[in-house]
C-alpha positions as CSV (number, residue, x, y, z in Angstrom):
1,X,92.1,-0.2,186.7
2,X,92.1,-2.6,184.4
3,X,94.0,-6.2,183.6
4,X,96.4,-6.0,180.9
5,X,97.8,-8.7,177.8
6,X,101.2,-7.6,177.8
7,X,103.8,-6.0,180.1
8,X,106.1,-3.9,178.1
9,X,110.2,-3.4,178.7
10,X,111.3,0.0,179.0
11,X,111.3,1.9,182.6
12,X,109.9,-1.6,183.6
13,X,111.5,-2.9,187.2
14,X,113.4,-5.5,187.0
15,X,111.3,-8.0,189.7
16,X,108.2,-6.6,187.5
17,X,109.8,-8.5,184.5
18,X,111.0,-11.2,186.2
19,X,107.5,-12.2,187.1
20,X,106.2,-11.4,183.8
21,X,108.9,-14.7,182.3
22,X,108.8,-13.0,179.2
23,X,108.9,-15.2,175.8
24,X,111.4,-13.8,173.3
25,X,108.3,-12.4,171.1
26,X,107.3,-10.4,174.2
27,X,104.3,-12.5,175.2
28,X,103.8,-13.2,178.8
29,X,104.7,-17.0,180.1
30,X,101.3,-19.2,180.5
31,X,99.3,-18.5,183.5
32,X,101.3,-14.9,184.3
33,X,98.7,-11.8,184.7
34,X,99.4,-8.4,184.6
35,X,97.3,-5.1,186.2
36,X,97.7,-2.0,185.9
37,X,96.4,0.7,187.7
38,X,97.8,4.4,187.6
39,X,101.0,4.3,188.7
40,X,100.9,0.8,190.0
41,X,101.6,-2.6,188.2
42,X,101.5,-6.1,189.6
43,X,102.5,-9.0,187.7
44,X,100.9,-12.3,189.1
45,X,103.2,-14.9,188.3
46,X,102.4,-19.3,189.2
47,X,105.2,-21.6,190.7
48,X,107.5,-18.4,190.1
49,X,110.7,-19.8,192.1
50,X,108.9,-22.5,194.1
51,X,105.7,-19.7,195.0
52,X,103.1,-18.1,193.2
53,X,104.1,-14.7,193.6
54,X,102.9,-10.8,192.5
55,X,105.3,-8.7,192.0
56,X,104.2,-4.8,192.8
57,X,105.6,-1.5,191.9
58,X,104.2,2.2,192.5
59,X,103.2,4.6,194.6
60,X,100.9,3.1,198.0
61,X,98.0,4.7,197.4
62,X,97.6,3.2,193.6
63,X,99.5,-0.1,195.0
64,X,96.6,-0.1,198.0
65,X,93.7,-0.2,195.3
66,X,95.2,-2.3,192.6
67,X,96.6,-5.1,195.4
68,X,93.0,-5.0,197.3
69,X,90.6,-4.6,195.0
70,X,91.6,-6.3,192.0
71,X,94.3,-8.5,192.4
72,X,94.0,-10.0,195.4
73,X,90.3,-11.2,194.2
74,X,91.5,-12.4,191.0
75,X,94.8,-14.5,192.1
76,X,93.5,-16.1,195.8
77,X,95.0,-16.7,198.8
78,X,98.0,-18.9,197.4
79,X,99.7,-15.9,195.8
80,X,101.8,-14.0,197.6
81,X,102.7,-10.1,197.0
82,X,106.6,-9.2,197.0
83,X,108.6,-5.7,196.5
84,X,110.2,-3.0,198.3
85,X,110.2,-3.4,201.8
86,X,108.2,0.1,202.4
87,X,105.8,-0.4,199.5
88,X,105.0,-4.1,200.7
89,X,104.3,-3.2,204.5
90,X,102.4,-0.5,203.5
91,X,100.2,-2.8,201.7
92,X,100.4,-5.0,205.1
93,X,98.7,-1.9,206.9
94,X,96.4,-1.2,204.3
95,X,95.0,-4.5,203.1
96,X,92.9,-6.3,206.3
97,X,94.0,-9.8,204.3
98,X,97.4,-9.3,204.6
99,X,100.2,-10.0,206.7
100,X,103.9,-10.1,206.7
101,X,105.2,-13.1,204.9
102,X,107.3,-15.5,207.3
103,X,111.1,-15.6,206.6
104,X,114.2,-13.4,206.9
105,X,114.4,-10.1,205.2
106,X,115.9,-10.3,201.8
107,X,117.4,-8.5,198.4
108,X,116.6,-8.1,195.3
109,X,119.6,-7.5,193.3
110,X,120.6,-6.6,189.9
111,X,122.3,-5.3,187.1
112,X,122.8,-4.7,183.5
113,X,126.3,-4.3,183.4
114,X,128.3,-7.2,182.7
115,X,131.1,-8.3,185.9
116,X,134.8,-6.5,185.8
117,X,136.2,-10.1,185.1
118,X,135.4,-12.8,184.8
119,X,136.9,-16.3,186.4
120,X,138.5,-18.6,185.0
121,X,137.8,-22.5,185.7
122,X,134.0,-22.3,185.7
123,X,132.0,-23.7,182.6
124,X,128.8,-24.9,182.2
125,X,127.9,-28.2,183.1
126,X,127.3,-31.4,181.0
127,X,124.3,-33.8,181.6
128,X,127.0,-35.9,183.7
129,X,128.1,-32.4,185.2
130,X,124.3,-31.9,186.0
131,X,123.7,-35.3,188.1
132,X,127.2,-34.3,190.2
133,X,125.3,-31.2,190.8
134,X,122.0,-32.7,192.0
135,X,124.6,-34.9,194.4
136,X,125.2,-31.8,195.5
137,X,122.1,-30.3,196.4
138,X,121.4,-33.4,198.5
139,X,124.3,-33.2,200.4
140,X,124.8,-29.8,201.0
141,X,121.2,-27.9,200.2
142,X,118.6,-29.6,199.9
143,X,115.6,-27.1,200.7
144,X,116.8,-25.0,197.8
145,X,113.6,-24.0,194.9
146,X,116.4,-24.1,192.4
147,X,118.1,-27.6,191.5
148,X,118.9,-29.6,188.5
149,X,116.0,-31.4,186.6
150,X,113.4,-29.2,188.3
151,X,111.0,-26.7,186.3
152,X,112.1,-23.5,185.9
153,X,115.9,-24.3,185.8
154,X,117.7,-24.1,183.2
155,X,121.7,-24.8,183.2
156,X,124.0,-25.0,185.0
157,X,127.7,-23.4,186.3
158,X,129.9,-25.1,187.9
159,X,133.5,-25.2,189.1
160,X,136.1,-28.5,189.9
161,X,138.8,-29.3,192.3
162,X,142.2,-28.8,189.7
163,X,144.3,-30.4,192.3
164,X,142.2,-33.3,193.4
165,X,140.3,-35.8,191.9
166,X,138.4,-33.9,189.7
167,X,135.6,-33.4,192.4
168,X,132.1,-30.7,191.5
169,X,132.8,-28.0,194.4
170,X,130.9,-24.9,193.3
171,X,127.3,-24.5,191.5
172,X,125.1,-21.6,190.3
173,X,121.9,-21.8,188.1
174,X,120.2,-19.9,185.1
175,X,116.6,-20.4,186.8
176,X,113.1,-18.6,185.9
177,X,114.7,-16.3,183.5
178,X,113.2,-14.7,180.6
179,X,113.6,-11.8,178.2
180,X,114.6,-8.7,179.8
181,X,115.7,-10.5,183.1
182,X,118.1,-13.1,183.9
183,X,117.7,-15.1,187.3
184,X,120.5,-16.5,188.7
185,X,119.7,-19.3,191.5
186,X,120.6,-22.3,193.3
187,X,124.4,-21.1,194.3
188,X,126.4,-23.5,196.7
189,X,129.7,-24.7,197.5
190,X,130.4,-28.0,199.6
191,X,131.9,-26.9,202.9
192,X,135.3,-28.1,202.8
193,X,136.0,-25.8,199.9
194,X,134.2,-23.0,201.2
195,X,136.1,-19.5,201.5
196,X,138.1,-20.0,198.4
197,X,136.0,-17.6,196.8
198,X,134.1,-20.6,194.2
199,X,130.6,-19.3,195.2
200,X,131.1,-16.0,194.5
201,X,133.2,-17.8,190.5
202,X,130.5,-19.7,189.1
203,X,127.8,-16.6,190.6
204,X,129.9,-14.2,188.8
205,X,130.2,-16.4,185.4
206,X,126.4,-16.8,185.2
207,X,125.8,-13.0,185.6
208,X,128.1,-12.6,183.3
209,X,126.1,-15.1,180.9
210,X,122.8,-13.4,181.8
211,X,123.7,-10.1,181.2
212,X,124.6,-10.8,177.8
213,X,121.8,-12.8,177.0
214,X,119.0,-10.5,178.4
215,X,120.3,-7.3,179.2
216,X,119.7,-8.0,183.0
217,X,120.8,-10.2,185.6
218,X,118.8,-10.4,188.9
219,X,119.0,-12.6,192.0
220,X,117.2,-12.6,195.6
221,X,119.4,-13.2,198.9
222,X,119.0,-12.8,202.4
223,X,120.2,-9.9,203.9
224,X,121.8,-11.1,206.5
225,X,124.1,-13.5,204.4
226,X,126.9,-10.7,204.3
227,X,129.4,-13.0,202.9
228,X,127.5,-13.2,199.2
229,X,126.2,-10.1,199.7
230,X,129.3,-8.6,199.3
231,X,130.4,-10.9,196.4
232,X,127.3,-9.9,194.5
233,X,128.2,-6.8,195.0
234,X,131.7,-6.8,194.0
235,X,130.3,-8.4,190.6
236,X,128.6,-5.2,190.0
237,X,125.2,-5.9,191.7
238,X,123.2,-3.3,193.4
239,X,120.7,-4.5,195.7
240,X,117.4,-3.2,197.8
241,X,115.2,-4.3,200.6
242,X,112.6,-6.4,199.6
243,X,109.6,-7.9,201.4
244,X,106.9,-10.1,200.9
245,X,103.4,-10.2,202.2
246,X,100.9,-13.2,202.7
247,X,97.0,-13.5,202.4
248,X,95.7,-13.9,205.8
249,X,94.0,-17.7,206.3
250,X,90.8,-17.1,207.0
251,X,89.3,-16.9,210.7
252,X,93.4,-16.3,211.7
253,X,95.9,-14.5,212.4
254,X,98.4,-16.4,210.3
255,X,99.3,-16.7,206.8
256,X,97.7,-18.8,204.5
C-alpha cells in the first residue's frame, strides 16, 4: 500500500483520470493524490466539480483497506469517496466512518468515440457569449457547480434563437477536464425552448470537441433524468451506476 506520484493512462478508468486533472506532461493537477493498493486505486482530488472527491476502483476487499486505512486518514472528513454503485456501498458496509452520500442516484458516462453527427448552429461562445450564459444560469440554474467565470470551467457551447432576436437558448461546458478525460458540465436550456432538442446540440458539440482533444469525453447525470439520459446516449455515451459515500460527522449518524 503505498501513495503514489503519478497515475498513468492506459487500462486507467475514466472517473480514475478525471480526478487525477491530468497536465499535458502527465503530472497530476496541484493538491490531487493518488494510492494504490493491489488491485485498488483512489485518486483524491480538491474542489473536483464543487467537492473534494476520491475517486475508487478495484476489487472490495483491496478497495476496503486502501479506502480505510490509508486514505481516509490522509484526506479527512471533507473528501468524499465516489464509484460504482456496488463497490461504493460495499465500502459503506465495510468502513464504520462511512455512510451513503445524500442525493439522487447518478451516472457516470462516457466515451471515446466521437458523436455520429454533429449539429449544426452550436459554436463556442465569445466573452460577450459567456456573460449571456451566466444570465442564464441565474435564471434558469442557479445551484449548478459548473457556470461561467468559475474555477474549473473552461468554455463554453452555446446555441441562439435563428428566428428571433438572436436570444442564448442552449449552454454546455468544457469543465474540470484534463488529459485523458474530458468533462462536459453545466448543460441547460431556458424553458420556453425546451424539447427542441438544444440540450442534447450544444451536449453533443462539446463531446464531440472533447473527444478529439483528449481521447475521452465523460459527464455525471442523475439517473432519473431520462430525457438527457437518452440524449447522451444517442451521442454515443455509455453510462453506469455510480454512488458516492460520506465520512460520518463525528458522535452522528449523518454525514459530515
Amino acid at each position: 500500500m503505498a501513495e503514489a506520484d503519478e497515475l498513468g493512462t492506459a487500462g486507467v478508468a475514466g472517473h480514475l483520470l478525471w480526478a487525477a486533472q491530468l497536465r499535458p506532461d502527465g503530472q497530476l493537477a496541484p493538491g490531487v493524490r493518488v494510492f494504490h493498493h493491489g488491485s485498488a486505486t483512489a485518486v483524491a482530488s480538491p474542489a473536483l466539480s464543487g467537492r473534494n472527491r476520491i475517486a475508487v476502483a478495484g476489487t472490495t476487499e483491496d478497495a476496503l483497506v486502501l479506502v480505510r486505512d490509508e486514505v481516509l486518514p490522509a484526506t479527512g472528513p471533507g473528501y468524499r469517496p465516489f464509484g460504482d454503485a456496488e463497490l461504493i456501498a460495499r465500502l459503506v458496509r465495510g468502513i464504520p466512518a462511512l455512510v451513503p452520500a445524500d442525493g439522487p442516484a447518478f451516472l457516470w458516462m462516457e466515451t471515446t468515440a466521437p458523436p455520429p453527427d454533429v449539429p449544426e448552429g452550436v459554436a463556442w461562445l465569445d466573452g460577450r457569449g459567456e456573460k449571456e450564459a451566466a444570465t442564464l444560469f441565474d435564471a434558469c440554474f442557479p445551484d449548478s457547480y459548473a457556470q461561467p467565470g468559475r474555477p474549473g470551467t473552461h468554455r463554453w457551447a452555446g446555441a441562439y434563437d435563428p428566428d428571433g432576436d438572436g436570444e442564448l437558448l442552449a449552454v454546455a461546458g468544457d469543465a474540470w477536464s484534463g488529459a485523458g478525460c474530458g468533462f462536459v458540465a453545466g448543460v441547460v436550456t431556458r424553458p420556453e425552448a425546451r424539447g427542441r432538442g438544444l440540450g442534447a446540440a450544444v451536449s453533443r458539440f462539446v463531446v464531440d470537441a472533447l473527444v478529439r482533444e483528449y481521447g475521452r469525453a465523460a459527464l455525471m447525470v442523475d439517473a432519473d433524468n431520462s430525457a438527457a439520459v437518452a440524449a447522451y446516449r444517442r451521442a454515443g455515451m455509455s453510462g453506469r451506476v455510480f454512488g458516492a459515500a460520506a465520512v460520518r460527522a463525528r458522535g452522528s449518524a449523518e454525514p459530515s
